[in-house]
Phi, psi and omega in degrees: 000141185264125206284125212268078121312348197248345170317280166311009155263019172280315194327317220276337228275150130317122189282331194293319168247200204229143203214113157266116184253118171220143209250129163206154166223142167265154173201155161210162170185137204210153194244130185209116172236128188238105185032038156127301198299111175324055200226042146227121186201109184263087179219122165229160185209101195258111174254155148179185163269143152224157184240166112199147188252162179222132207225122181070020178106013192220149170234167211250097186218155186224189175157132183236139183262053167213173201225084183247134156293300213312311165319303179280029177243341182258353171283330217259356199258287190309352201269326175299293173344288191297315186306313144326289179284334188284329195283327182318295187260318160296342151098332182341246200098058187278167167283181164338150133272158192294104166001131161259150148285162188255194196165144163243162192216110187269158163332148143239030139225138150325120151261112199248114168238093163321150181295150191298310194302348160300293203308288162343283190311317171309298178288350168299309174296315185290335186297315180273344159320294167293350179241346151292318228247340200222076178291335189302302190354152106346306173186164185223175174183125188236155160213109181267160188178142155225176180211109190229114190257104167241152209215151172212143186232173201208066170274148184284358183187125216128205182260080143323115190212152190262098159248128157260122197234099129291127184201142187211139212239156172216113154223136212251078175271107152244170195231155202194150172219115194305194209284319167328310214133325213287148156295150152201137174238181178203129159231160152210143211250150180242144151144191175183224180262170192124127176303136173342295191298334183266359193250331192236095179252297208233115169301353194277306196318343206249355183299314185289298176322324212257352173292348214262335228266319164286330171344283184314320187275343139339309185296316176303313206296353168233059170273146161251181174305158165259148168295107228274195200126174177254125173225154173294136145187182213213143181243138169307204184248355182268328185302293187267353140311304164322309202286297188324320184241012184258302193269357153234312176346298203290320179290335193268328153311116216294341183300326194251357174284321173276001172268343151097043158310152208283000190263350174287000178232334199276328193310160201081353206244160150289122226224334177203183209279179199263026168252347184258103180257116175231151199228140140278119185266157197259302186223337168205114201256104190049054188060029189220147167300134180265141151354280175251106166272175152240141197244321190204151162294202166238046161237025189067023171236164208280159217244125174219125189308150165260141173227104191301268198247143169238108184046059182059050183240127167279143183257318182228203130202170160302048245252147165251159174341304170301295167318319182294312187309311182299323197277345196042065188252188160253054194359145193240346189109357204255007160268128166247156156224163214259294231223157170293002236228353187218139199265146179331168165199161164283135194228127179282173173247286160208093150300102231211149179253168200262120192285189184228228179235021180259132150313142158247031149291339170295310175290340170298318169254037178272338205271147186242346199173095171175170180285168166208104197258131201254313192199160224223093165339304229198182176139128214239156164199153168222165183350301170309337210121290193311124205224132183229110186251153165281152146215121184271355198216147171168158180240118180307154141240111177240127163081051172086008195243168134309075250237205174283138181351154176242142181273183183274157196225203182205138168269170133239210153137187160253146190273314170320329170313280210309293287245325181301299201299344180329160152205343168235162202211108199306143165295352182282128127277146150240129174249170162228142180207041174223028139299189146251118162299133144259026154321076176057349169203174144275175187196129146312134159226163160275083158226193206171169167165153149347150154278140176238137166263149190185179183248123180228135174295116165235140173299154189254217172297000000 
């Protein structure tokens, strides 16, 4: 745990502007089994202090990679310093940001940092398990891995805060080849937030999923093409996670709204059909702990869902303090940074389409001749919308059944367009939450959503 040094460098902070000091250490650590074999084997731990202030619209920022008073006195003077000299020569003269009250935010989680050989043995066990049961394989591949942040912050003015962000994975790549030759894989990851030991006690827990997991890739590997075209289909719920934060999340962000994303002329405006409500939730989502919470950034405010599109409204956006001041928003909590060593950005958290009243046995059989789409490798979107997702797991449908497998193929569209065609909205929610955005650093998120039925272009051979 990192020991509170930074408290006692607000007397140091400048009155006149609002100055964030922040302690953060990082870790990571990860296992990589290749068919049995070892060849990744990770344990890091990277600390250090950054300031920054900020005076007349422009900041001022520093960083040193050691978690020192001395740093921080020597992060907090160039950080005034620099803040200084940009307003001297650039000129902005915006007002104050607005006061924040002030308030502390203790940890909401436990950090355990277990011996490297748990990772090893876990994966190990799991590893020979798939390869007593499933010989057949092509390749395997098991990676046990955490990533974990805390950070203590320190502001003039907001939410002093302890955060501690843990979070661990399990992933599980096999690989198989049709009759042909050809590869076709699946993976899939267990684990969530929460330190190694506590998300991984009993590899036998995990047995099932992972028999569910080669099923599908059977099913797959004598799978066909999909017929390409605008077609009906209904997106899993991993499906429409992707969409919630690569094709839209992302357009919603104020930082890229004022870069003049397609979300810059719509608020207020209708953006999908009045079954699609979507949020970035901060910490709790439908009377539930979200995937990655968040209590606070790292510009001290305190975190509260944004609320994006409402019953097909764009409604919002994601904001720093700043993009609120301009937008005349309430700023929410959604600037994070990745490293002690990288200044805040706007960042979604666990970005979510909202569920609805539909079964999704129902919505299968409502389809006379479309897909059912599951789960989704890859997936590119840009400013406009406009979205190309890989899907690796799906199924045809006809006449209302589930049909045979899909080899991988690819949707598109634009999301505002497609989003309009909803007309059905599964009652399941899902999340996934163990990628990385790469939005200029990484950042862990959270996203999720329903199965939707709708209209999208997919790809063929």
């Amino acid at each position: 745990m990192l020991q509170d040094i930074l408290s006692a460098k607000k007397a140091l902070f400048a009155a006149d502007v609002h100055t964030e000091l922040r302690g953060q250490k990082s870790r990571n650590r990860r296992v990589v089994l290749l068919n049995g074999d070892i060849i990744g084997n990770v344990r890091s731990d990277v600390s250090g202090i950054s300031a920054r202030v900020y005076r007349s619209g422009v900041y001022g920022f520093s960083s040193m990679a050691e978690y020192t008073s001395e740093a921080a006195e020597t992060v907090l003077k160039a950080a005034t310093e620099n803040a200084a000299f940009m307003d001297r020569h650039a000129g902005i003269g915006k007002s104050p940001l607005p006061s924040l009250p002030a308030k502390k935010i203790p940890p909401k989680a436990e950090l355990h940092d277990p011996e490297q050989k748990i990772y090893v043995d876990f994966a190990r066990e799991v590893d020979a398990y798939i390869a007593e049961h499933y010989p057949k394989l092509a390749s395997r591949r098991v990676v046990s891995t955490e990533d974990s942040m805390e950070k203590l912050l320190v502001v003039s003015d907001g939410a002093d805060a302890h955060i501690i962000a843990p979070r661990s994975y399990l992933y599980v790549m096999m690989t198989a080849q049709t009759d042909a030759g050809a590869p076709v894989e699946l993976f899939k990851a267990f684990g969530g937030r929460g330190t190694f030991d506590l998300n991984f006690a009993d590899p036998s827990a995990l047995y099932p999923e992972i028999d569910a997991l080669y099923e599908r890739l059977m099913q797959k590997r004598e799978g066909i093409y999909a017929d390409a075209g605008e077609k009906t289909v209904i997106l899993g719920g991993m499906m429409t996670g992707m969409l919630s934060h690569e094709a839209v999340g992302h357009t919603v962000e104020a930082d890229l709204v004022l870069g003049g994303s397609v979300a810059a002329h719509n608020l207020n405006k209708r953006v999908a059909s009045d079954l699609v409500t979507l949020t970035d939730f901060a910490h709790t989502a439908f009377g539930e702990t979200c995937p990655l919470p968040v209590y606070v950034d790292d510009e001290g405010t305190e975190a509260t869902d944004a609320a994006l599109i409402r019953d097909g409204i764009l409604t919002g956006y994601m904001n720093s303090r700043e993009s609120a001041q301009h937008f005349g928003m309430q700023p929410g909590g959604n600037a994070r940074a990745w490293a002690f060593s990288d200044e805040p950005l706007i960042r979604m958290r666990n970005t979510a389409v909202h569920p609805g009243k539909d079964r999704l046995e129902d919505m299968i059989a409502s389809i006379d001749d479309g897909y059912y789409l599951i789960d989704s490798g890859n997936g590119q979107a840009d400013t406009t919308g406009e979205f190309m997702f890989g899907v690796t797991m799906g199924y045809e449908i006809r006449k209302g059944k589930l049909g045979r497998a899909l080899l991988d193929t690819t949707i598109s569209g634009v999301a505002f367009e497609m989003l309009k065609t909803v007309d059905m909205v599964s009652d399941k929610l899902e999340w996934s939450s163990s990628g990385f955005c790469g939005k200029k650093q990484p950042m862990p998120v959270g996203m999720g959503g329903p199965a939707l039925r709708c209209k999208v272009k997919i790809g063929g051979r």
